[in-house]
C-alpha positions as CSV (number, residue, x, y, z in Angstrom):
1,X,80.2,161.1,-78.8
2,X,82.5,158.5,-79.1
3,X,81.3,155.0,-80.3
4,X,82.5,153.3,-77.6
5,X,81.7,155.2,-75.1
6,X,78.0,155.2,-76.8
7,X,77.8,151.5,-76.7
8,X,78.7,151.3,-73.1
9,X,76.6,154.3,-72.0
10,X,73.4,152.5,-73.5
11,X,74.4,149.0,-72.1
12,X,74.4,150.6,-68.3
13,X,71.3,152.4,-69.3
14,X,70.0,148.8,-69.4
15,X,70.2,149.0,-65.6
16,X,70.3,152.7,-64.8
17,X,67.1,154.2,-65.2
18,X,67.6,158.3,-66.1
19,X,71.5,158.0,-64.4
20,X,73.0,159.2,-67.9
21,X,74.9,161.9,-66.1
22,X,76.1,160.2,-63.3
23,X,77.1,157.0,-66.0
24,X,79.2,159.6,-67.7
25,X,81.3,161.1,-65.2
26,X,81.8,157.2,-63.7
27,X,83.3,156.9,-67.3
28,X,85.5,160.0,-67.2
29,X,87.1,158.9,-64.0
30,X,87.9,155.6,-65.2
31,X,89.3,156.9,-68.5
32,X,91.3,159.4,-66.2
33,X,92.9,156.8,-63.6
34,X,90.9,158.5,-61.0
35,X,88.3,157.3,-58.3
36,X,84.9,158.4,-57.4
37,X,82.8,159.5,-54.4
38,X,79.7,158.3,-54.6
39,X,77.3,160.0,-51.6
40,X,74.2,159.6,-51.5
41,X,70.9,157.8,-49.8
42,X,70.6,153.8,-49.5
43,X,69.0,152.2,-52.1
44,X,69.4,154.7,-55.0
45,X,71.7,152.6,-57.2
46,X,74.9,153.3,-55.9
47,X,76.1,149.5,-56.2
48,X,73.8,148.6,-59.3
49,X,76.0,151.7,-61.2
50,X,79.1,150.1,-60.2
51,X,78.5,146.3,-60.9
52,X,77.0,147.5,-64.3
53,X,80.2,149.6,-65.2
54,X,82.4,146.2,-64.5
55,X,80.2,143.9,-66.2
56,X,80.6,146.1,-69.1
57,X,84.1,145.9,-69.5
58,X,84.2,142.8,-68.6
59,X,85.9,143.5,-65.9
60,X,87.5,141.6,-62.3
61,X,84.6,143.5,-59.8
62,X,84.9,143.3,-55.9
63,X,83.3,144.5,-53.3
64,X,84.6,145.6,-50.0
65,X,81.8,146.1,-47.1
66,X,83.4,148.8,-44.7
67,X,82.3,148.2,-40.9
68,X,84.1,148.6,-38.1
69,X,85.7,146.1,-37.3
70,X,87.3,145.5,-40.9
71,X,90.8,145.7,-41.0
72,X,93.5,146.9,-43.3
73,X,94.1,142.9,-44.6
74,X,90.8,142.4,-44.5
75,X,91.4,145.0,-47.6
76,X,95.1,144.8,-48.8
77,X,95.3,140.7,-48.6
78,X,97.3,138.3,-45.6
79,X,100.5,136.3,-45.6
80,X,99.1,133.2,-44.1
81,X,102.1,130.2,-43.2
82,X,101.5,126.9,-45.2
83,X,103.1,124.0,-43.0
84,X,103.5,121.7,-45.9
85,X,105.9,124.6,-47.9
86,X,107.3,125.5,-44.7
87,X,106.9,129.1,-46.4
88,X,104.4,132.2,-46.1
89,X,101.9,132.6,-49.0
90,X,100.1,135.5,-50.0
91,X,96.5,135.9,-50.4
92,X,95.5,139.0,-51.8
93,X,92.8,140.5,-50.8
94,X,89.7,142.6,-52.9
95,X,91.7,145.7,-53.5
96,X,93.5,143.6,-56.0
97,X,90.0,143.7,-58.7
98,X,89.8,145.8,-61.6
99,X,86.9,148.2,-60.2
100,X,86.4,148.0,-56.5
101,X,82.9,149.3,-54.8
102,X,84.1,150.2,-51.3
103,X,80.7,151.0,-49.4
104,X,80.4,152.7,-47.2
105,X,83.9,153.8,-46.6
106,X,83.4,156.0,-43.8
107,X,82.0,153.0,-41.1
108,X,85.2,152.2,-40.7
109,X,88.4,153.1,-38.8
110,X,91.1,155.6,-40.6
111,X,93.4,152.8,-40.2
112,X,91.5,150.9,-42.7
113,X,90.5,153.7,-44.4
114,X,94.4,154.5,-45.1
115,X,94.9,151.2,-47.0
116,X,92.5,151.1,-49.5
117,X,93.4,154.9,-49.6
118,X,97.3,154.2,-49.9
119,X,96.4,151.5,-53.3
120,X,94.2,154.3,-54.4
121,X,97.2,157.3,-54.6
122,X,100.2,154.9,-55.5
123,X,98.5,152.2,-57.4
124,X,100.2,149.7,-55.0
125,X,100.0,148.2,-51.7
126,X,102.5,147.6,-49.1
127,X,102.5,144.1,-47.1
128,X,104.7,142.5,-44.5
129,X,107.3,145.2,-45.8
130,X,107.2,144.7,-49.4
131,X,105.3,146.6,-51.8
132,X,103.1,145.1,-54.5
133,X,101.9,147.2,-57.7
134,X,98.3,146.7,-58.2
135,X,97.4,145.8,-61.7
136,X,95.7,148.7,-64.3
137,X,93.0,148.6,-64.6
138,X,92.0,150.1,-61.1
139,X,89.3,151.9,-60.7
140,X,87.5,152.4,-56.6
141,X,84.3,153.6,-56.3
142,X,83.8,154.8,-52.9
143,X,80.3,155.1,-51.4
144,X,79.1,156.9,-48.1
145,X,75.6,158.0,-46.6
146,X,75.4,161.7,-46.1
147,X,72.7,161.2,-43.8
148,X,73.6,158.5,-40.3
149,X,76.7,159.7,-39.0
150,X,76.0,158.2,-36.0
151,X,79.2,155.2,-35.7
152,X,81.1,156.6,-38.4
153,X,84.8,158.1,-39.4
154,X,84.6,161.2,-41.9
155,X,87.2,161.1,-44.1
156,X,89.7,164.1,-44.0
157,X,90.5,166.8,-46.5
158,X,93.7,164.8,-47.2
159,X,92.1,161.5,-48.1
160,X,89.0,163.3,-50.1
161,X,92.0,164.7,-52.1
162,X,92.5,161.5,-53.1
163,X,89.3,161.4,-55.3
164,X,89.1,162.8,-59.1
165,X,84.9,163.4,-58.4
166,X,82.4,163.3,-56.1
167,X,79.0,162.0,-57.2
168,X,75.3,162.7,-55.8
169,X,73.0,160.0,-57.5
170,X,70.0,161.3,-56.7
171,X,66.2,160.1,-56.9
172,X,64.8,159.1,-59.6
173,X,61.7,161.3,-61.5
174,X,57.8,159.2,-60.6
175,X,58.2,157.9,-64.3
176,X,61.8,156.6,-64.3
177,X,61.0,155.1,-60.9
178,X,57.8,153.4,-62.7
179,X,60.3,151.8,-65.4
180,X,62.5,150.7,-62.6
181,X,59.8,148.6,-60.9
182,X,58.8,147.4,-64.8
183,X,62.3,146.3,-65.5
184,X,62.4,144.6,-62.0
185,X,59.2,142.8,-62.2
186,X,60.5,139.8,-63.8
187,X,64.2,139.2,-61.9
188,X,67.3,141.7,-61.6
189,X,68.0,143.6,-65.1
190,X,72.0,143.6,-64.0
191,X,71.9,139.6,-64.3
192,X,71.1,140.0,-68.0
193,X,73.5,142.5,-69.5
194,X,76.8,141.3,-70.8
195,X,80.2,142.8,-71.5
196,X,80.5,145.2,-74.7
197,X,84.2,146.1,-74.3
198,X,87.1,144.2,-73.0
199,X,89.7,145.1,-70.3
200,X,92.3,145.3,-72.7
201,X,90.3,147.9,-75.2
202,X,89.8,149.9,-71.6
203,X,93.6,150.2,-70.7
204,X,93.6,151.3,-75.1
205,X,91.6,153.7,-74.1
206,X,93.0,154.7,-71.0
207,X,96.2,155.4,-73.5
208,X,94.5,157.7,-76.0
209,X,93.1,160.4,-73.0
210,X,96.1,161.1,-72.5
211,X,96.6,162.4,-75.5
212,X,94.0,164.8,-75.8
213,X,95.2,168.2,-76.5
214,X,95.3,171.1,-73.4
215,X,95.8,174.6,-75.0
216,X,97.7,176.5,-72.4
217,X,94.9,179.2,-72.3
218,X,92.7,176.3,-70.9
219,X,95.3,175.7,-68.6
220,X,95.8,178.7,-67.6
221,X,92.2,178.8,-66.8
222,X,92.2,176.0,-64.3
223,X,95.0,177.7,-63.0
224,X,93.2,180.8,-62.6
225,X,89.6,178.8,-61.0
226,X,92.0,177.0,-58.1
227,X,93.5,180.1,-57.1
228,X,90.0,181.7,-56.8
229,X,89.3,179.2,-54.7
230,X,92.5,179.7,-52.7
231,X,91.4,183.6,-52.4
232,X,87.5,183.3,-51.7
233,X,86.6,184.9,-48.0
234,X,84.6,181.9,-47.5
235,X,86.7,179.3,-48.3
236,X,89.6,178.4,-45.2
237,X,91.5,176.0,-47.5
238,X,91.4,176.0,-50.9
239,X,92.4,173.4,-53.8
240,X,95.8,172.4,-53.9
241,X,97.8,171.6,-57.3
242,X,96.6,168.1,-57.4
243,X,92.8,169.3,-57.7
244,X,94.2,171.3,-61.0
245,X,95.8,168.2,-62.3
246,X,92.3,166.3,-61.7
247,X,90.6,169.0,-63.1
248,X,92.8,168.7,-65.9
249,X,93.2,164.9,-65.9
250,X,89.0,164.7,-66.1
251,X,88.7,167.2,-68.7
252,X,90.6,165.0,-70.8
253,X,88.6,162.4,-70.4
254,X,85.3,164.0,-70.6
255,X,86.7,165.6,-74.0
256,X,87.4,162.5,-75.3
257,X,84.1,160.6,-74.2
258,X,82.6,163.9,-76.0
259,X,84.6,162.9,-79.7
260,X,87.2,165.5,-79.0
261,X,90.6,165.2,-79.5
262,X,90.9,169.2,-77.2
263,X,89.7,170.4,-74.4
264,X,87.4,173.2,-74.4
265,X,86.7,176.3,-71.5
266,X,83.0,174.4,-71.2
267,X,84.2,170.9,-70.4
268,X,85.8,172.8,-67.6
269,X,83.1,174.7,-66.1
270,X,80.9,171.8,-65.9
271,X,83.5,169.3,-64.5
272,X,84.6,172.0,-61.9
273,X,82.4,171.4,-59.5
274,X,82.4,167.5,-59.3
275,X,86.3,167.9,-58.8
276,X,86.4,170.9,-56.4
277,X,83.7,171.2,-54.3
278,X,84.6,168.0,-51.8
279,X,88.3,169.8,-51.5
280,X,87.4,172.9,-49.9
281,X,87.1,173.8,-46.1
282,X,85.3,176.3,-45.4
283,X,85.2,178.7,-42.7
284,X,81.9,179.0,-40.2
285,X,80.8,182.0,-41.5
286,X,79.9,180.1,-44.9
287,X,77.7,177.9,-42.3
288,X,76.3,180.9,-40.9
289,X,75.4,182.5,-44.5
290,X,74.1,179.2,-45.6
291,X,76.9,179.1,-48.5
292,X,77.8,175.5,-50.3
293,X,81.0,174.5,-51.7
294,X,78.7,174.5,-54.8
295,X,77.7,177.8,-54.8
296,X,81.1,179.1,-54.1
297,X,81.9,177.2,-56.9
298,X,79.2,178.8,-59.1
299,X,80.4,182.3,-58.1
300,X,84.1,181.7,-59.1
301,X,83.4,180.4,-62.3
302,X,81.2,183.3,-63.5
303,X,83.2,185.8,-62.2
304,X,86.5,184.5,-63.9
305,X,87.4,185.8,-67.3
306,X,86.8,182.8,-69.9
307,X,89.6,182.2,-73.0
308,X,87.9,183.1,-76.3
309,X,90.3,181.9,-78.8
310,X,89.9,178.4,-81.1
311,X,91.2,175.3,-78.7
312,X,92.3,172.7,-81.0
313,X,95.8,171.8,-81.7
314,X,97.4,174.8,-84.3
């Protein structure tokens, strides 16, 4: 694993009791440029995982409460008039941090969903007419509760598109959730770590993914898994070309969090389903059969042919 990577791992680990995996793939999105789903029940760690990820890097962390009646300034930032400059000053709002927790996304309005959604595709945000570029890093962890829908907006296939994973945290085993009551006997253990790795050696890092090496037998794999998906009698809408780029774009990452400078046919497997499953529509009868996006998912990938040949760079 790469040593970086290893050191920041073990300092979220400080926090995050038995979340290794869900640490991980945090990291390969970040690496990637992407943004993760986070769904899950309260009071699993959702915002702990988040806030430990920032403090980490030492990085500008913000956190936007979706409700209601939040609106798209409320998110994006205001021109407010200042009568002594006879002039209109901007004040930017959260979505201009590093890594942005935006919980519970889905209790509030598509409106204001579509502006934290619009800085999250084209890495800028457009105010009073003029468009600002949002500073790298910038890295939005979304959050929603799978369980009260009651008062909420769903977000649509077109804006889950929009995120490189989607995450299920999970509860923890009886032991881990013994350490976690240990570790918070005496205070909160996210006050007490500190950052191992700067913002500037994260954008470094950033860099060097993108140069890990994609044989064209791997790529013509993904190829191969999306239009699976695109042929499946369950499925009504399959991935589209930006889910292959994800898939690419995270296996990257998760190659080079892994000490690779390649990617291999198993980095892809296992990242396939965090970047697919939220992208397909299914049809009813997959409701009828009981049949998950997941186990669709499974089904493709054992029943598509798997490159044998050596994967590094030749």
């Amino acid at each position: 694993m790469n040593s970086q990577i290893q050191v920041v791992l073990e300092n979220i680990e400080k926090v995050m009791i038995g979340k290794r995996e869900v640490a991980e793939l945090s990291i390969v999105a970040l690496l990637a440029r992407g943004h993760v789903l986070l769904e899950d029940v309260p009071g699993v760690g959702k915002t702990m995982m988040v806030r430990a990820l920032a403090k980490s890097f030492d990085a500008q962390f913000k956190r936007i409460q979706f409700t209601p009646d939040l609106l798209p300034s409320d998110v994006v930032g205001v021109s407010i008039y200042n009568p002594k400059t006879l002039e209109f000053e901007f004040r930017p709002g959260p979505i201009m941090g590093d890594i942005i927790l935006a919980d519970e996304i889905n209790r509030t309005s598509p409106k204001t969903q579509s502006a934290l959604l619009e800085g999250m595709e084209e890495a800028s945000v457009t105010i009073d007419g003029k468009t600002l570029t949002i500073n790298q890093p910038f890295f939005v962890m979304a959050t929603q509760n799978p369980i009260e829908h009651e008062g909420t907006y769903p977000l649509p296939e077109a804006q889950l598109d929009r995120f490189l994973l989607k995450i299920k945290m999970g509860y923890p085993s009886r032991g881990q959730e013994v350490e976690i009551l240990r570790r918070a006997e005496h205070g909160k253990p996210i006050e007490k770590i500190e950052a191992v790795l700067t913002v500037a050696q994260l954008n470094e890092l950033q860099e060097l993914v993108q140069g890990v090496f994609v044989k064209d037998s791997v790529k013509n794999y993904m190829v191969e898994l999306a239009t699976q998906t695109r042929e499946n009698n369950y499925v009504y809408l399959g991935v589209s070309p930006r889910a292959t780029i994800a898939l690419m774009k995270a296996s990257q990452a998760y190659a080079f969090i892994k000490g690779r400078s390649y990617v291999t046919p198993d980095d892809v497997q296992y990242l396939v389903p965090f970047v697919f499953s939220h992208r397909l529509v299914l049809k009813p009868e997959a409701r009828y059969d009981n049949v998950t996006a997941e186990e669709i998912i499974e089904r493709i990938i054992a029943k598509t042919p798997v490159p044998t040949k050596r994967f590094a760079e030749q």
